[in-house]
Backbone as JSON Lines, residues from 0, in Angstrom:
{"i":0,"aa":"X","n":[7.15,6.71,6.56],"ca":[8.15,5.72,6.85],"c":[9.46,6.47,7.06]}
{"i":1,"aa":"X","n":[10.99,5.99,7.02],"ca":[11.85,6.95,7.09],"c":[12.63,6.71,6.12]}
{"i":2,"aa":"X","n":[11.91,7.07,5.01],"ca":[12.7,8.17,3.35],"c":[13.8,6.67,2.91]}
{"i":3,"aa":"X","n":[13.35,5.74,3.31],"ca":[13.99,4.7,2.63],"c":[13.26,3.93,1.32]}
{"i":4,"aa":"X","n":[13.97,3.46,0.07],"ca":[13.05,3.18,-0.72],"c":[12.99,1.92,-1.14]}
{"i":5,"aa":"X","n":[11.94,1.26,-1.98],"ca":[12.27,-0.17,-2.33],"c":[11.38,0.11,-3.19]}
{"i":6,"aa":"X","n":[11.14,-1.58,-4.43],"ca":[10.73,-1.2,-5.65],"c":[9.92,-2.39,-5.57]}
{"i":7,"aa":"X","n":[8.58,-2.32,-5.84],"ca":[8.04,-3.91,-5.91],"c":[7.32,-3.75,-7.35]}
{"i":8,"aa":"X","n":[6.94,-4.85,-7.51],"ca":[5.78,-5.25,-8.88],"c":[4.49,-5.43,-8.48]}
{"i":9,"aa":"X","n":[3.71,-4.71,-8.32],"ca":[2.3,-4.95,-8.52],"c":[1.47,-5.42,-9.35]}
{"i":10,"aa":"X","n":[0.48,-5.4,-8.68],"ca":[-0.79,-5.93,-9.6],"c":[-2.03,-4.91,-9.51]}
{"i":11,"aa":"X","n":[-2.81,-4.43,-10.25],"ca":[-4.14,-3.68,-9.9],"c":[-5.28,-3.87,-10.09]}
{"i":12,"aa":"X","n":[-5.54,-4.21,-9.15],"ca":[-6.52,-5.4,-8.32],"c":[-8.16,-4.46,-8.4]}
{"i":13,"aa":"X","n":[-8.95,-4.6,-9.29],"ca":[-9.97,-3.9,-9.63],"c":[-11.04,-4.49,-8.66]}
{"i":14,"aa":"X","n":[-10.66,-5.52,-7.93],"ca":[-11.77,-6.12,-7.2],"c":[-11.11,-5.44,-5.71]}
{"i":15,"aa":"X","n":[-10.22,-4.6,-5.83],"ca":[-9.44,-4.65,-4.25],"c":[-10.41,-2.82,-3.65]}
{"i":16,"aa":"X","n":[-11.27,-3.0,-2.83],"ca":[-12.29,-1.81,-2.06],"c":[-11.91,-1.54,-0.82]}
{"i":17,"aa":"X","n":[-10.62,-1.67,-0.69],"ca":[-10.33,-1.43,1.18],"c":[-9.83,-0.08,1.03]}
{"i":18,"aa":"X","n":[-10.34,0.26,2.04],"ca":[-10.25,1.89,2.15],"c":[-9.69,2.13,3.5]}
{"i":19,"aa":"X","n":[-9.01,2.99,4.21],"ca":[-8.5,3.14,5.7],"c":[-10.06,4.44,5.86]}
{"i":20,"aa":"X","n":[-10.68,3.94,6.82],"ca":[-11.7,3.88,7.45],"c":[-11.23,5.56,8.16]}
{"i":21,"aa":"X","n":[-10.4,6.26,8.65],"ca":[-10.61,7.55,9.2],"c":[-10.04,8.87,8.06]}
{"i":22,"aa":"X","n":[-9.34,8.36,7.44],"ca":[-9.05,9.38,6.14],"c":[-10.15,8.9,4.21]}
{"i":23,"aa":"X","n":[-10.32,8.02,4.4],"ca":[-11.12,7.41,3.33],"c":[-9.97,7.01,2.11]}
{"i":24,"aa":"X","n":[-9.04,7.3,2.35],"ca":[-8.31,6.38,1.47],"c":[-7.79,5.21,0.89]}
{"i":25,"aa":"X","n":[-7.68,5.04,-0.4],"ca":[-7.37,3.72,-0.51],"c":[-6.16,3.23,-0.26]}
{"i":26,"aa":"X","n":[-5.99,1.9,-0.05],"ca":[-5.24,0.89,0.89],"c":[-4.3,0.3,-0.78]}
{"i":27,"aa":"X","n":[-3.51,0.21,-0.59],"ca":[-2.46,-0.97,-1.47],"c":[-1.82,-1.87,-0.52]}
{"i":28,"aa":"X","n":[-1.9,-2.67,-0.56],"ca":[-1.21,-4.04,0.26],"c":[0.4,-4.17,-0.67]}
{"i":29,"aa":"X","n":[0.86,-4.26,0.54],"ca":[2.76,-4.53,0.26],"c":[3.25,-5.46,1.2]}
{"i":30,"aa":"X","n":[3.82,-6.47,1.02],"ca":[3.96,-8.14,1.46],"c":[5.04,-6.93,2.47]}
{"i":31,"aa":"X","n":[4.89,-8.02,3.72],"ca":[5.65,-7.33,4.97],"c":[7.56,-7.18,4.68]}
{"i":32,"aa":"X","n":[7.62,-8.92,3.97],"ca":[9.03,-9.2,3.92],"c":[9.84,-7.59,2.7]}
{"i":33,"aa":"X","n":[8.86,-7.25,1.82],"ca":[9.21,-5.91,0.87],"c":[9.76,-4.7,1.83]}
{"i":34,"aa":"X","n":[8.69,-5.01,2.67],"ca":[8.54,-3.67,3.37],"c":[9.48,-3.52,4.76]}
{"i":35,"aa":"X","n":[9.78,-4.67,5.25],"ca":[10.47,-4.65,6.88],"c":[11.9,-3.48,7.22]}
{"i":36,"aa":"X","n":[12.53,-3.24,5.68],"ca":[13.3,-2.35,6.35],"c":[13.3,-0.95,6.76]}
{"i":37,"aa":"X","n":[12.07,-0.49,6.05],"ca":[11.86,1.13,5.86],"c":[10.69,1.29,7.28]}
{"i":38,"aa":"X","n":[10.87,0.03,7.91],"ca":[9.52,0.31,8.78],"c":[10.42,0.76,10.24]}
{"i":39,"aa":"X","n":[11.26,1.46,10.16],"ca":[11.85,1.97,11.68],"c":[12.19,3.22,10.99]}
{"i":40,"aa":"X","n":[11.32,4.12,12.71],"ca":[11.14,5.43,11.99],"c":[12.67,5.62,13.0]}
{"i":41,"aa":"X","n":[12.27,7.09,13.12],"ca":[13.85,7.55,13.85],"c":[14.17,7.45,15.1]}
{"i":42,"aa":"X","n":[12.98,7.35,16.45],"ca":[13.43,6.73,17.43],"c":[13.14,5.31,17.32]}
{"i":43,"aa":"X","n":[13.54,4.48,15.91],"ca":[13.38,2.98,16.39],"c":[11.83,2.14,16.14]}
{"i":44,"aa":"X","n":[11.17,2.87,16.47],"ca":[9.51,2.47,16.14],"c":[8.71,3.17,14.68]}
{"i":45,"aa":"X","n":[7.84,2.41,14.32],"ca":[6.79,2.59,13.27],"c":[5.85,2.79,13.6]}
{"i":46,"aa":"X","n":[5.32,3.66,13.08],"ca":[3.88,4.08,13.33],"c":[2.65,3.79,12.28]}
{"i":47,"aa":"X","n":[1.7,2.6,13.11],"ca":[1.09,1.99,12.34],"c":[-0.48,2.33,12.51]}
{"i":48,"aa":"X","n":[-1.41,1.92,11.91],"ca":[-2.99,2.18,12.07],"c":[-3.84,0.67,11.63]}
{"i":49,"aa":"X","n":[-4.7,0.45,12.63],"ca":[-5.31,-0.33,12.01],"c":[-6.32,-0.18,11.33]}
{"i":50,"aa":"X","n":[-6.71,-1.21,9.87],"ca":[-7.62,-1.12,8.91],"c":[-8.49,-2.04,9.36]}
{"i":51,"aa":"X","n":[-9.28,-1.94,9.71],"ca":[-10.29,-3.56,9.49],"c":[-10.74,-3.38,8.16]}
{"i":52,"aa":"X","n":[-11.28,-4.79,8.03],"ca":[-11.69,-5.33,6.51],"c":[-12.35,-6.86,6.87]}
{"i":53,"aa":"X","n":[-12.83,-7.16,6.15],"ca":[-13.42,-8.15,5.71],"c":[-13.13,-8.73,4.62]}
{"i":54,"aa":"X","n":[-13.67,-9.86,4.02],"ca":[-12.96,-11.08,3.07],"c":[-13.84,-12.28,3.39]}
{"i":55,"aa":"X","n":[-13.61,-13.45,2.19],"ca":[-13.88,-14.68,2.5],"c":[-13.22,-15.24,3.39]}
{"i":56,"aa":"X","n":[-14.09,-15.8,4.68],"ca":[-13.38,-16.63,5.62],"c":[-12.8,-15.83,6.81]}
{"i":57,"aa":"X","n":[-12.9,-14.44,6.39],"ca":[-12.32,-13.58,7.67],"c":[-12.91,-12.62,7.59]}
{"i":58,"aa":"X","n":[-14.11,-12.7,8.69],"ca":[-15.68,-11.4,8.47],"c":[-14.81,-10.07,8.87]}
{"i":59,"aa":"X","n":[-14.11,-10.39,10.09],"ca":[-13.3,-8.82,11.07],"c":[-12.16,-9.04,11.21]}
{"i":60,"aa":"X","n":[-11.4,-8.85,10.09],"ca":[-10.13,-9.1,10.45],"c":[-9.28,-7.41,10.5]}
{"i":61,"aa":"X","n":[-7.78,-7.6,11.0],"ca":[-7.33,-6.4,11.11],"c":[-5.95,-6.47,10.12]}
{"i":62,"aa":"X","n":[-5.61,-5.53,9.24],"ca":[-4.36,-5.1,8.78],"c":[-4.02,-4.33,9.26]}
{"i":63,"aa":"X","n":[-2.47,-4.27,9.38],"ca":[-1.95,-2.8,9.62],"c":[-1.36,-1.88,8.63]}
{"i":64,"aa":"X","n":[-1.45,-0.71,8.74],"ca":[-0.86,-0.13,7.42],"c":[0.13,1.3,8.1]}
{"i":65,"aa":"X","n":[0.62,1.82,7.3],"ca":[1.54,2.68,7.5],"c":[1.42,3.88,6.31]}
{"i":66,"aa":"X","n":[1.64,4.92,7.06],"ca":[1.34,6.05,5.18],"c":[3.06,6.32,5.07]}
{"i":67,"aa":"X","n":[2.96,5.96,3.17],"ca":[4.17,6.36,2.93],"c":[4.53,8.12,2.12]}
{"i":68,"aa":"X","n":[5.62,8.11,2.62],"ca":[6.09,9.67,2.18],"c":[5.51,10.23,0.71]}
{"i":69,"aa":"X","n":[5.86,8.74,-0.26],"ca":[5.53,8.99,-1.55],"c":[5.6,7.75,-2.48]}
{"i":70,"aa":"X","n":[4.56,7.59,-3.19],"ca":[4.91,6.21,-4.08],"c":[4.9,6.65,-5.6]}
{"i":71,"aa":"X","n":[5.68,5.68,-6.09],"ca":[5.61,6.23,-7.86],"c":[5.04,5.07,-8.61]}
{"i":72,"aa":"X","n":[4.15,4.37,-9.23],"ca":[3.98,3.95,-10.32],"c":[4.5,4.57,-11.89]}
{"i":73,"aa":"X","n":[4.86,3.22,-12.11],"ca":[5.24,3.19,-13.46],"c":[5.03,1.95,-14.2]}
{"i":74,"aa":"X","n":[4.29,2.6,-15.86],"ca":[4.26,0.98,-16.43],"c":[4.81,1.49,-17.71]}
{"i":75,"aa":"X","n":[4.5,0.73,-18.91],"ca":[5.68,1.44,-20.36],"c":[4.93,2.93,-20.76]}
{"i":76,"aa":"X","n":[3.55,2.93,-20.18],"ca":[3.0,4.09,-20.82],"c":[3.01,5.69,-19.99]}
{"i":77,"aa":"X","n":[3.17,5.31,-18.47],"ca":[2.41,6.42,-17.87],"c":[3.54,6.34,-15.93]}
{"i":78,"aa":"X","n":[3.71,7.65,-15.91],"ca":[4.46,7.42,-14.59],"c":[3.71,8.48,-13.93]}
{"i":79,"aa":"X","n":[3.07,8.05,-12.01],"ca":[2.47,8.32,-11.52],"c":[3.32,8.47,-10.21]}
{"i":80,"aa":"X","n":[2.71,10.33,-9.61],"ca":[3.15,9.81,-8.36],"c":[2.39,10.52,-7.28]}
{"i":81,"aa":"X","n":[2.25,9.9,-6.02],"ca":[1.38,9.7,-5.45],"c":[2.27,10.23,-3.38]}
{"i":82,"aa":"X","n":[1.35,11.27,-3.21],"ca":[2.15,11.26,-1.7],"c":[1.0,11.2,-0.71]}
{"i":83,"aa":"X","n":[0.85,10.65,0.55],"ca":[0.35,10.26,1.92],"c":[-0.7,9.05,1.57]}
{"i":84,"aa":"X","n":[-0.01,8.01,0.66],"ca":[-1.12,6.87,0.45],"c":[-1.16,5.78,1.91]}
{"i":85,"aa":"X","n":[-2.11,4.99,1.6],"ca":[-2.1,4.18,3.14],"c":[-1.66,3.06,2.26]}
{"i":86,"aa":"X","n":[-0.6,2.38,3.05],"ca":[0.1,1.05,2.71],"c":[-0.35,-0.45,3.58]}
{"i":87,"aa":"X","n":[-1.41,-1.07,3.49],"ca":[-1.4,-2.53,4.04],"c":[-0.3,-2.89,4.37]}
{"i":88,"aa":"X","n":[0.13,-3.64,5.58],"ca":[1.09,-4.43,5.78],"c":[0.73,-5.56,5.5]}
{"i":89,"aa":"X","n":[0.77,-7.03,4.55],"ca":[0.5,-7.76,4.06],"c":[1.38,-9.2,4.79]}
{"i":90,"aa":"X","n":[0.87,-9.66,5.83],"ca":[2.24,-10.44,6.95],"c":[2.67,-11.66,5.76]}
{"i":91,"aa":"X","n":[1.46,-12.12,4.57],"ca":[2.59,-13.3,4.33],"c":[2.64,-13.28,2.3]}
{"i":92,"aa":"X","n":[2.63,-13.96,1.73],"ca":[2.89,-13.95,0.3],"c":[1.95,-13.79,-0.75]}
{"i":93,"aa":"X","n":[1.42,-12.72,-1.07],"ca":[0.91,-11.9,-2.07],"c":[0.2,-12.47,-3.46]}
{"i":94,"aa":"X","n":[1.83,-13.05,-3.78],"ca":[1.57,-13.92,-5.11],"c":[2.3,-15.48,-4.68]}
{"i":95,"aa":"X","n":[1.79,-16.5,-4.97],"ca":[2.37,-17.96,-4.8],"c":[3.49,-18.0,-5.67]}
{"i":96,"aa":"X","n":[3.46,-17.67,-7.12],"ca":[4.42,-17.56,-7.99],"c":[5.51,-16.8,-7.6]}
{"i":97,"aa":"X","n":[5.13,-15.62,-6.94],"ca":[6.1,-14.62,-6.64],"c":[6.25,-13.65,-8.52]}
{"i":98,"aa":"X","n":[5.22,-13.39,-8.81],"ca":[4.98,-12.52,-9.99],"c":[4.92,-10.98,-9.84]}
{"i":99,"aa":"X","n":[4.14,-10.53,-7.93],"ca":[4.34,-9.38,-7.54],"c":[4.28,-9.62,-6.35]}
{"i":100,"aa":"X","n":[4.19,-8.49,-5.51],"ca":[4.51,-8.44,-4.22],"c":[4.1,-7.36,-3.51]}
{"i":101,"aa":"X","n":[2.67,-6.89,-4.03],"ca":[1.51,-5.95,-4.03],"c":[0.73,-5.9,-4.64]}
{"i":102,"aa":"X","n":[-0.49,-5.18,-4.22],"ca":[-1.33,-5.35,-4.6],"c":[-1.94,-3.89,-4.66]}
{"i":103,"aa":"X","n":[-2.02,-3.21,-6.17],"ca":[-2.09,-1.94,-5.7],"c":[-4.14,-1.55,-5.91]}
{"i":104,"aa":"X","n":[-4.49,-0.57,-5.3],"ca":[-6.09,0.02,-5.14],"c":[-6.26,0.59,-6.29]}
{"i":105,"aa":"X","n":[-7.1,0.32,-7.39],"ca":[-7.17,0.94,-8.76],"c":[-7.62,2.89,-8.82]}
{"i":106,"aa":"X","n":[-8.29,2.73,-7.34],"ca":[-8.33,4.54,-7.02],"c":[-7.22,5.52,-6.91]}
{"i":107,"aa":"X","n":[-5.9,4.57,-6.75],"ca":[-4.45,5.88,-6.7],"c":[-4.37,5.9,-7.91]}
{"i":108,"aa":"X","n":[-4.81,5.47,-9.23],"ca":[-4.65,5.81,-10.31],"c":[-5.08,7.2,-10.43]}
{"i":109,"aa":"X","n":[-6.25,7.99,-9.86],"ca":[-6.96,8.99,-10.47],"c":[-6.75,9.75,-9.49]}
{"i":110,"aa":"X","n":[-6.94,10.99,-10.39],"ca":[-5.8,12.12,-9.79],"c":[-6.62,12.47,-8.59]}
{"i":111,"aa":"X","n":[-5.35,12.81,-7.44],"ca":[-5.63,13.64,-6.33],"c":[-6.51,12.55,-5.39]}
{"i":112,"aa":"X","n":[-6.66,11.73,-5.28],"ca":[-6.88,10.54,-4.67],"c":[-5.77,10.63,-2.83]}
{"i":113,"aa":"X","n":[-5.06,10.77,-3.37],"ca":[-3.75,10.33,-2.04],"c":[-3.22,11.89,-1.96]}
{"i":114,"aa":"X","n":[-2.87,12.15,-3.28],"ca":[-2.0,13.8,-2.74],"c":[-1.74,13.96,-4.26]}
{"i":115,"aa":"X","n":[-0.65,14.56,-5.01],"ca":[-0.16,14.78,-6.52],"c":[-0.95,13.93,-7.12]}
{"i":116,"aa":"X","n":[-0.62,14.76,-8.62],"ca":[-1.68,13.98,-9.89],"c":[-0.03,13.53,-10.86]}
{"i":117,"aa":"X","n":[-0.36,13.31,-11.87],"ca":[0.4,12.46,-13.0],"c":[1.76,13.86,-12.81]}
{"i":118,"aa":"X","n":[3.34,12.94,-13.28],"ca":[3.82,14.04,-13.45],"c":[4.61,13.25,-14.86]}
């Protein structure tokens, strides 16, 4: 993306298996409205990939995702950080409540998954 940052609340979604299909990595979904400003690279455009996936009700559907520079998890116990993960673009609202606003892949937990292990 271009080195801009934002902070969301996730969730880790043990049922969530989407993987980006040419690197084998796992996918975290980030609601678009989180994400819209960091998505213009330096001439102006984003560079995106499509994921297909499947789901109830939508056998072939397509996301788009974007790899970010670097993501950090953090919860009270453990801070994680993570570089060339694939990011879902998520076009509409995540949580109804608005409790988070991602949805993270329980595989960037374990080390060397995306890039760095625990620091």
């Amino acid at each position: 993306m271009n080195r801009q940052h934002i902070m969301v609340k996730a969730l880790v979604d043990t049922g969530n298996r989407l993987y980006e299909p040419f690197t084998g990595k796992p996918v975290c979904l980030v609601e678009y409205e989180s994400l819209k400003h960091c998505l213009t690279g330096r001439d102006g455009h984003y560079y995106v990939r499509p994921i297909p996936y499947h789901s109830i009700g939508k056998e072939h559907g397509i996301l788009w995702g974007v790899t970010a520079d670097k993501l950090i998890f953090q919860n009270q116990r453990r801070k994680i950080k993570r570089h060339g993960c694939i990011i879902g673009i998520y076009p509409g609202k995540i949580s109804s409540m608005g409790e988070y606003n991602a949805i993270m892949h329980p595989d960037i937990l374990k080390s060397n998954v995306c890039g760095r292990s625990r620091i």
